[in-house]
C-alpha positions in Angstrom: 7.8 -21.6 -17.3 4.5 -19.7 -17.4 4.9 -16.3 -19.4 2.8 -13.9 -17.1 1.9 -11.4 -20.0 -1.4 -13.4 -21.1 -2.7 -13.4 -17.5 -1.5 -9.6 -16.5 -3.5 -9.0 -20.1 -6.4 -10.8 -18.3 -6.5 -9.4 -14.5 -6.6 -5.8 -16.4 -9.9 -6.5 -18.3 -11.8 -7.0 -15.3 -12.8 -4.2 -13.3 -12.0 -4.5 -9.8 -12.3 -0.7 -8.2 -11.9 -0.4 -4.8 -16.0 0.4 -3.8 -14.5 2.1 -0.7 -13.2 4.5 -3.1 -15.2 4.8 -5.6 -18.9 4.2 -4.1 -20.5 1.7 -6.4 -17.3 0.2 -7.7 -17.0 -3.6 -8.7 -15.0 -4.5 -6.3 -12.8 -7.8 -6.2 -15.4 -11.0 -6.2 -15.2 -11.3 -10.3 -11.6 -10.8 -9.8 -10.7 -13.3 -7.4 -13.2 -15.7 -9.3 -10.9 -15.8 -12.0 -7.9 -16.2 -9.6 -9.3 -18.8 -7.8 -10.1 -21.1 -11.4 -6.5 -20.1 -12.2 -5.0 -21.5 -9.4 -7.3 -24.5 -8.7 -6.6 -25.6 -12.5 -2.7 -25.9 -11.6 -3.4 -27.5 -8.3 -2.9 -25.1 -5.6 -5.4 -25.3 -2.5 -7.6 -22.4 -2.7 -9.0 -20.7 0.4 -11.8 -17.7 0.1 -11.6 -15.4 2.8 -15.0 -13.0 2.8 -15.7 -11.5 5.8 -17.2 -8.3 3.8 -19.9 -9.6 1.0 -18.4 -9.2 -2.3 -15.0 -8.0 -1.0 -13.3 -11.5 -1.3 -9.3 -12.2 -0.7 -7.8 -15.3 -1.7 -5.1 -17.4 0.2 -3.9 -20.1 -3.0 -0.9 -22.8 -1.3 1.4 -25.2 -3.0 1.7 -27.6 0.1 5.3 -28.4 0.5 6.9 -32.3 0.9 7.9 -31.0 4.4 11.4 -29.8 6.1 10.8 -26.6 4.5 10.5 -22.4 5.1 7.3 -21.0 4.2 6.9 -17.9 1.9 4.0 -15.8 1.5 3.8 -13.4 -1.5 1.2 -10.8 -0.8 -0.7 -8.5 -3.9 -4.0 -6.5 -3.7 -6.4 -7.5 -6.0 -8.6 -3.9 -6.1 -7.5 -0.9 -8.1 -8.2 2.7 -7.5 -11.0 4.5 -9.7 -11.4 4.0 -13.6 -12.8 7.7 -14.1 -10.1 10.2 -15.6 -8.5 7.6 -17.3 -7.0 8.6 -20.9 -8.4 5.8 -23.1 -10.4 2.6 -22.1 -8.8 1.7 -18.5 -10.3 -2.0 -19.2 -8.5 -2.5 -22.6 -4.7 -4.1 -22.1 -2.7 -2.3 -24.8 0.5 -3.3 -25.2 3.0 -1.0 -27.2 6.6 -0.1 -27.4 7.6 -2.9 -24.5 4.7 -1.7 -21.9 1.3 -3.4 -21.3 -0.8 -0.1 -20.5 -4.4 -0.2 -18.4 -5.8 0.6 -15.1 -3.8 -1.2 -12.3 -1.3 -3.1 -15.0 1.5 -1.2 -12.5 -0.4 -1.2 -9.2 -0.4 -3.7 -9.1 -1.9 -6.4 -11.4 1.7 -6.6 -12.8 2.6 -7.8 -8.9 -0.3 -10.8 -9.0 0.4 -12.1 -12.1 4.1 -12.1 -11.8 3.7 -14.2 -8.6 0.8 -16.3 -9.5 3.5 -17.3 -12.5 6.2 -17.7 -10.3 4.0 -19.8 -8.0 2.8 -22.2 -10.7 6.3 -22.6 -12.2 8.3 -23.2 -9.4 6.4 -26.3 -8.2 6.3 -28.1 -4.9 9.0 -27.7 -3.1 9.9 -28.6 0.6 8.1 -25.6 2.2 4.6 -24.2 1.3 4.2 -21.7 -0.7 1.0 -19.0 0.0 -0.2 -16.4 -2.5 -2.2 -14.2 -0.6 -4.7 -12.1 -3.0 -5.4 -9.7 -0.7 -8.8 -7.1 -1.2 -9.0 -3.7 0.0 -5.1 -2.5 -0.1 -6.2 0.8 -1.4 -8.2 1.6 1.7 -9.0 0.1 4.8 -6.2 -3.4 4.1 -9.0 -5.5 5.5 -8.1 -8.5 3.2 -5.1 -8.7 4.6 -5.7 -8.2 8.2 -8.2 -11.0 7.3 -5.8 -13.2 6.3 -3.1 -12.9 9.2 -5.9 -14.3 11.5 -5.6 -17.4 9.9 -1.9 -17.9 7.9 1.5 -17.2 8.7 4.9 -17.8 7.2 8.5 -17.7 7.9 8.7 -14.5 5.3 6.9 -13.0 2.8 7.2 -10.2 0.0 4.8 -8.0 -1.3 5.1 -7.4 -5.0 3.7 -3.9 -5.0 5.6 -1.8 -7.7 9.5 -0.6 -7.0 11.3 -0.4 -10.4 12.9 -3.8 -9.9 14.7 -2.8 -6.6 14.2 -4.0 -3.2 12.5 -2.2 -1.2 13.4 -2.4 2.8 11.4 0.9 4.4 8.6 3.0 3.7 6.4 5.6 5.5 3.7 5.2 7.9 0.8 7.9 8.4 -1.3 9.2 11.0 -4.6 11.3 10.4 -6.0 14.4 12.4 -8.9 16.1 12.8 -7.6 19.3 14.5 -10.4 21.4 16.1 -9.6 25.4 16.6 -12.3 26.5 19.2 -13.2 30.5 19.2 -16.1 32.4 20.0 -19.4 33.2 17.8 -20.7 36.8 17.7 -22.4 38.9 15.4 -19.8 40.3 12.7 -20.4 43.8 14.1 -19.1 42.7 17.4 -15.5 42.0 17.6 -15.7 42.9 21.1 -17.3 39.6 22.1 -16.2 37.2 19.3 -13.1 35.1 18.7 -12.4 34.5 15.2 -11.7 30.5 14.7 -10.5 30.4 11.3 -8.0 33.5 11.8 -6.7 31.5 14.7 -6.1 28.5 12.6 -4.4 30.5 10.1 -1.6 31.1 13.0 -1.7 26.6 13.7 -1.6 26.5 9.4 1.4 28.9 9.6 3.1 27.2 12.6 2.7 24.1 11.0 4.8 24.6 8.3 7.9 25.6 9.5 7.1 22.8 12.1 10.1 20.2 11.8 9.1 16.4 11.9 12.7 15.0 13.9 16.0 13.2 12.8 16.1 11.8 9.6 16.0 8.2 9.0 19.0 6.8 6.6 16.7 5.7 4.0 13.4 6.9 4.3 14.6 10.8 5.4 12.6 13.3 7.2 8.6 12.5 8.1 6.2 15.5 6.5 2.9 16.8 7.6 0.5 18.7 5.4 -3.2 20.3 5.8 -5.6 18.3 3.7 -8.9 19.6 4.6 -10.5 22.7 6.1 -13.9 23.9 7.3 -15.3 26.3 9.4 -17.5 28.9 10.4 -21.4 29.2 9.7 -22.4 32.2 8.1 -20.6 35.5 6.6 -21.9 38.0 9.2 -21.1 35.4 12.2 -17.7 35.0 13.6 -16.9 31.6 13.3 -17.2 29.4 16.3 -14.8 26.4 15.4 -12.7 25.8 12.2 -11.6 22.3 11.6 -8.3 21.4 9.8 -7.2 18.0 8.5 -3.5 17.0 9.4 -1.6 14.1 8.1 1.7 13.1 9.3 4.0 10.6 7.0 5.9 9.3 9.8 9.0 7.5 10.0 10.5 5.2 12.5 10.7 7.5 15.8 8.6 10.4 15.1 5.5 11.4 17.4 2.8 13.4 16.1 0.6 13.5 18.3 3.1 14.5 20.6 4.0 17.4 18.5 1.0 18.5 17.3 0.3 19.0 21.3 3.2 21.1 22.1 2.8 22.9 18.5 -1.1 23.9 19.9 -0.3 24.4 23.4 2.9 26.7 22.1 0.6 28.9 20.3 -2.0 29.3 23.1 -5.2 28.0 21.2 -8.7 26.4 22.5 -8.8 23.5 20.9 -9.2 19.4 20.4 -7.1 17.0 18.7 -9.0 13.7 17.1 -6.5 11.3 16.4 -7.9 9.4 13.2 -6.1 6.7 11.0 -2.9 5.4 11.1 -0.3 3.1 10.3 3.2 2.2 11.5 5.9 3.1 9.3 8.0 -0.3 8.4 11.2 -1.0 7.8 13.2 -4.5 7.2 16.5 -6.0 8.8 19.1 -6.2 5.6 20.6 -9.3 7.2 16.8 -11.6 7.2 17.1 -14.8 5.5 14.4 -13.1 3.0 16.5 -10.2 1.7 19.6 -12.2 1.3 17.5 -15.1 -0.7 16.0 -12.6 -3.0 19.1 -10.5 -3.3 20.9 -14.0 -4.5 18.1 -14.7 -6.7 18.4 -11.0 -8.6 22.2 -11.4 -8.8 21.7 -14.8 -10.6 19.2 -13.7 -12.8 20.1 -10.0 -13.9 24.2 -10.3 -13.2 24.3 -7.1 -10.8 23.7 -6.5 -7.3 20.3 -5.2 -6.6 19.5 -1.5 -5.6 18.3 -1.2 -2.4 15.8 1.5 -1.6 12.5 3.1 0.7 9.4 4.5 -0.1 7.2 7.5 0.4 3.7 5.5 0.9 2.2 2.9 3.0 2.0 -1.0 2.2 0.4 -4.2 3.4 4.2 -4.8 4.5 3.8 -3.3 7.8 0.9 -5.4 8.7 2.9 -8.9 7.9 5.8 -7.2 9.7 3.9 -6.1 12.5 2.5 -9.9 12.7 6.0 -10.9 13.1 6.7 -12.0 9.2 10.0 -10.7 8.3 8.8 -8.8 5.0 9.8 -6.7 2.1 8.9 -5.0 -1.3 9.8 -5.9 -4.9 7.5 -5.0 -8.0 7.9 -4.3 -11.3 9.2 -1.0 -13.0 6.8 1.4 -14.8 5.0 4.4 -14.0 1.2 6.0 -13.4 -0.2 4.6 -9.4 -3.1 6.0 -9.6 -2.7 8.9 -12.7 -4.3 9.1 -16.0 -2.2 6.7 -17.8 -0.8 3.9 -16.5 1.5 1.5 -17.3 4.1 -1.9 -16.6 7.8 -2.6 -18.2 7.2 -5.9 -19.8 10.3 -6.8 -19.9 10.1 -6.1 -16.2 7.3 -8.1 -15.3 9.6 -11.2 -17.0 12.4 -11.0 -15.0 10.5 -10.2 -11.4 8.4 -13.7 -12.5 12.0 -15.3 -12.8 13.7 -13.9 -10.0 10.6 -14.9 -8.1 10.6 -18.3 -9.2 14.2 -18.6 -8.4 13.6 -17.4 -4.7 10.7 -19.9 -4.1 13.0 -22.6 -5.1 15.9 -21.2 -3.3 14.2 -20.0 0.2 11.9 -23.3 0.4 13.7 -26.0 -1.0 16.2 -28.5 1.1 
């Protein structure tokens, strides 16, 4: 078996921030260099996929005998920024049963405990792809890159979930909402229409709006104000004031839809920009997939798995939207994204093992 400590150790020493993020970051190449001499050396078929200069993903297979399923296990290479960090966000400590450093949770804990699976498993009937995806944190373009060229009859993505299995999560959709009103010298209220004041009555409205029927793991979808601007000048009243909406949606809510009536309710000038989004996603308990890896737990840790959904977006809705049945399962720990950040060890073991053991079971005879 390959112990995936040593090579977690190793992914966390080289930087890999997202430069979408954090402009000038090192983004993935030196990352997935490694990756790639890791793989290659224990015979897997390395592809490079680099549509973006220096913002590589990798696609490593362990070609099959034949007769088999395919399974895709899907990580991000990049990290988010290294600046606010306690302590050198480079330097793997490892202390008390956790390995600490930038990403060692999200999700550098997720690659290595797959590339070990990967290499210890062996050939089996069907392929196995490890898809070493770039630019998770932002824009997913590594692995939208990658679903152009490779499929597979399931795949899970071993972002972080506490050793549970994770069937659901959130999608989001971005607004740039645009309250119109009327400029005019400050001494003239006669002939201007305040923008920002009117926005105050949208900001208001918008949080007692409700976001429609819950969903049975993933609850209610929630909308916030992110951003404001407005106005020109203190003795002007201001023109236009722009607010920033996001909506965490779940299966069956319509944002755009509401924020229309929500607007046209109140009676305001105004545009709506739909920005980003992203379909929420959500898993069928009964896919060959779940029940494979749900075995695989049960065999390895004794118990029945927990079954769970999360608040944020993943790669997972992208495989799923491609038509690859899909699903979470990471490693326990704590910190996406904070000033410390760490991985259970003993974690990391078992999802290696219980990965191993669903390679074997899902692609073999």
């Amino acid at each position: 078996m390959t112990d995936p400590l040593p090579l977690l150790a190793d992914l966390i020493r080289i930087d890999s921030v997202n430069p979408s993020l954090v402009p000038g970051g090192a983004g993935e190449a030196a990352i997935a260099d490694y990756c790639h001499r890791w793989l290659e050396a224990r015979g897997f078929e390395v592809h490079r996929l680099e549509r973006r200069e220096s913002r590589p993903s990798l696609v490593a297979r362990r070609r099959g005998t034949g007769g088999g399923r395919t399974l895709m296990l899907n990580g991000h290479l990049d990290t988010v920024g290294l600046v606010g960090y306690a302590g050198d966000p480079l330097d793997p400590v490892i202390e008390n049963g956790r390995i600490y450093g930038r990403g060692a949770y999200d999700m550098k804990a997720g690659l290595a405990a797959m590339m070990a699976a990967a290499a210890s498993a062996g050939p089996q009937h069907g392929d196995v792809l490890l898809a070493l995806v770039a630019d998770e944190e932002h824009g997913s373009c590594g692995t939208s890159e990658v679903l152009e060229r490779f499929t597979a009859d399931a795949a899970i993505v071993t972002e972080p979930s506490n050793l549970e299995i994770t069937l659901a999560h959130k999608g989001f959709a971005w607004f740039d909402v645009e309250i119109l009103g009327r400029a005019a010298h400050g001494s003239r209220p006669d002939l201007g229409i305040d923008a920002i004041t009117k926005a105050g009555h949208f900001l208001v409205a918008l949080e007692k709006l409700g976001t429609g029927p819950a969903h049975p793991l993933l609850g209610h979808g929630t909308v916030h104000a992110s951003m404001i601007s407005g106005g020109e000048e203190a003795s002007t009243y201001p023109a236009w004031c722009r607010v920033t909406v996001e909506w965490r949606t779940v299966p069956g809510d319509d944002p755009a839809g509401q924020l229309t009536a929500l607007l046209d309710r109140l009676g305001l000038d105004y545009r709506l920009h739909p920005g980003l989004s992203r379909e929420p996603f959500e898993a069928d308990p009964s896919w060959p997939i779940v029940r494979t890896l749900t075995r695989s737990f049960e065999t390895v840790l004794g118990r029945p798995p927990v079954i769970r959904a999360e608040p944020f977006w993943t790669d997972a809705a992208l495989l799923h939207r491609a038509g690859i049945p899909a699903l979470l399962f990471g490693v326990d720990g704590e910190g996406a994204h904070a000033a410390t950040e760490w991985a259970s060890i003993a974690s990391l073991r078992h999802l290696t093992d219980i990965l191993t053991a669903t390679i074997v079971d899902f692609c073999g005879p």
